[in-house]
C-alpha positions in Angstrom: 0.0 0.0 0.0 2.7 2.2 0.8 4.1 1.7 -2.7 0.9 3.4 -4.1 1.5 6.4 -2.6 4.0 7.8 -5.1 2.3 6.4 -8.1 -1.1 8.4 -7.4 0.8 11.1 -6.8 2.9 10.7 -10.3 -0.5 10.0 -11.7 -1.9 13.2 -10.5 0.9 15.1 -11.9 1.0 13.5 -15.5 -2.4 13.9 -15.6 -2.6 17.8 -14.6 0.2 18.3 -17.3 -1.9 16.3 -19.8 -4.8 18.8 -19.4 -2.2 21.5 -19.2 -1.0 20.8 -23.0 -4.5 20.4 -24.0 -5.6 23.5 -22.9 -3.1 25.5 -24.9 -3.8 23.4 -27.6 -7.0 24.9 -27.7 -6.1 27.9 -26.5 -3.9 28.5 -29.6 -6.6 27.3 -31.7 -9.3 29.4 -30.3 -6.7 32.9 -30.3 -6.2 32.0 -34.5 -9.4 31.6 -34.8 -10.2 34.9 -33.4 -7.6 36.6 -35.0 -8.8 35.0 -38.6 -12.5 36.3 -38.5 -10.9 39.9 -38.1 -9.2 39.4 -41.0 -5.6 39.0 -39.8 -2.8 36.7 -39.2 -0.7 35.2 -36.2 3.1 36.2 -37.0 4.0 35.2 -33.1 2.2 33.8 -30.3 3.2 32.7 -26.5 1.9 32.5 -23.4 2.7 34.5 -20.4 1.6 32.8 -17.5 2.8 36.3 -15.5 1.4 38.5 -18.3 -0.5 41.9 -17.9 -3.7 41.1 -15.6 -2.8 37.8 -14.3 -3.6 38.9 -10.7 -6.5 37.8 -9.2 -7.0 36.0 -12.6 -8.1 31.7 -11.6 -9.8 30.0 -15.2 -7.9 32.5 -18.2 -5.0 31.8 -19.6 -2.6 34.9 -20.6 -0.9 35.2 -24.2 1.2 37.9 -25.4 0.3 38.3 -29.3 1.9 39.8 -32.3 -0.3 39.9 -35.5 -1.2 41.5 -38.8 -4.6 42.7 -39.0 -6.3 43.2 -42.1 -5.7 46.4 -43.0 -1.5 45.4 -42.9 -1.1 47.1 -39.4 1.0 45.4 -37.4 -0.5 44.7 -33.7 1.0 43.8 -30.0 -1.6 42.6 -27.8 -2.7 40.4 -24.8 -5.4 38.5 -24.3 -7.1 36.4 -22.2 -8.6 32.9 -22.8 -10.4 30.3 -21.4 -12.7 27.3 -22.6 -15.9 29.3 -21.5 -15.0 33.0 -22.0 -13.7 32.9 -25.4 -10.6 35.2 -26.2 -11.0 38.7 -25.4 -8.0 41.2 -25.5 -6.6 43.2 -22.0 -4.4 45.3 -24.2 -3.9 45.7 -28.0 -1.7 48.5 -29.6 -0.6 49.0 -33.1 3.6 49.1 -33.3 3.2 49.6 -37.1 1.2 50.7 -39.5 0.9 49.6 -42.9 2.3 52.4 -44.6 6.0 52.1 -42.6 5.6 48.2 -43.1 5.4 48.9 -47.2 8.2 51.2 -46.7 10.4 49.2 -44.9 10.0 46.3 -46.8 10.2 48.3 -49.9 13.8 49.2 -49.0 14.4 46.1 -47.8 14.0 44.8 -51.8 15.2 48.0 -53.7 18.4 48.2 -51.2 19.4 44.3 -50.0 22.2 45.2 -47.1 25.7 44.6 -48.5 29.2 43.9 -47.3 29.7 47.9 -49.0 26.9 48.8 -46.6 29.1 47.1 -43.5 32.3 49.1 -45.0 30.6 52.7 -45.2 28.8 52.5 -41.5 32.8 51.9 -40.5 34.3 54.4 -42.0 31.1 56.9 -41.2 31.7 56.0 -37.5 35.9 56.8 -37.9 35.0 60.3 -39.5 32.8 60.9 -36.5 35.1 59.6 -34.0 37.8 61.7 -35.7 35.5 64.8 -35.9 34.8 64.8 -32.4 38.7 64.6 -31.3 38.9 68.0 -33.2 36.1 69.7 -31.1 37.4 68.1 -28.1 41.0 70.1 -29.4 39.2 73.2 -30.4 37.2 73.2 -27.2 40.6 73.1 -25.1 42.4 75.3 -27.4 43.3 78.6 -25.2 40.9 81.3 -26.3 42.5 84.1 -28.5 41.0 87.6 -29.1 
């Protein structure tokens, strides 16, 4: 009997981590989902057990979100779900809008970064470094009427 003892308890354990997985499984699934009537797109996803609004909070689980809405605005947000409440977002801020994506990317295919690139930023930060070591001179330089 006393032999039991530690297997119930394993038992318990693998079984709360079982529903554990589950539940993000359908967590994720439910947060896509949301996401995908409004239009948009996951780009990253995790959850944040410690996230904004966790205190006090017993049956939601917390994710931290970044996503694409349908407009091409890029999106930070958190949200809360649970099997009975659905996904519903504490916090949800746009940290780029389409136009600077467009541009950005634009660049990003019009002027691919090269090892020239790499050279110029180096010599750039020499003539800067040099440049200041002559106003640090002039600066000390007695003054002369």
């Amino acid at each position: 009997m006393e032999f039991a003892i530690p297997f119930l308890f394993l038992g318990a354990i693998l079984i709360a981590v079982f529903f554990r997985l589950a539940a993000g499984s359908m967590d994720g699934d439910r947060i896509d989902e949301s996401i995908r009537q409004r239009g948009g797109r996951i780009v990253e996803k995790h959850w944040s057990p410690f996230g904004k609004g966790w205190v006090g909070e017993k049956d939601s689980r917390i994710y931290e979100l970044i996503y694409e809405d349908a407009d091409g605005n890029l999106h930070e947000a958190t949200c809360k779900t649970s099997l009975l409440s659905g996904v519903y977002f504490t916090e949800d801020r746009i940290v780029q809008n389409r136009r600077q994506r467009k541009n950005h990317e634009d660049h990003a295919l019009f002027h691919p970064a090269t090892p020239q690139d790499d050279n110029e930023v180096s010599s750039l930060q020499e003539e800067n470094r040099q440049l200041r070591e002559e106003i640090e001179q002039l600066r000390n330089r007695p003054y002369e009427d």
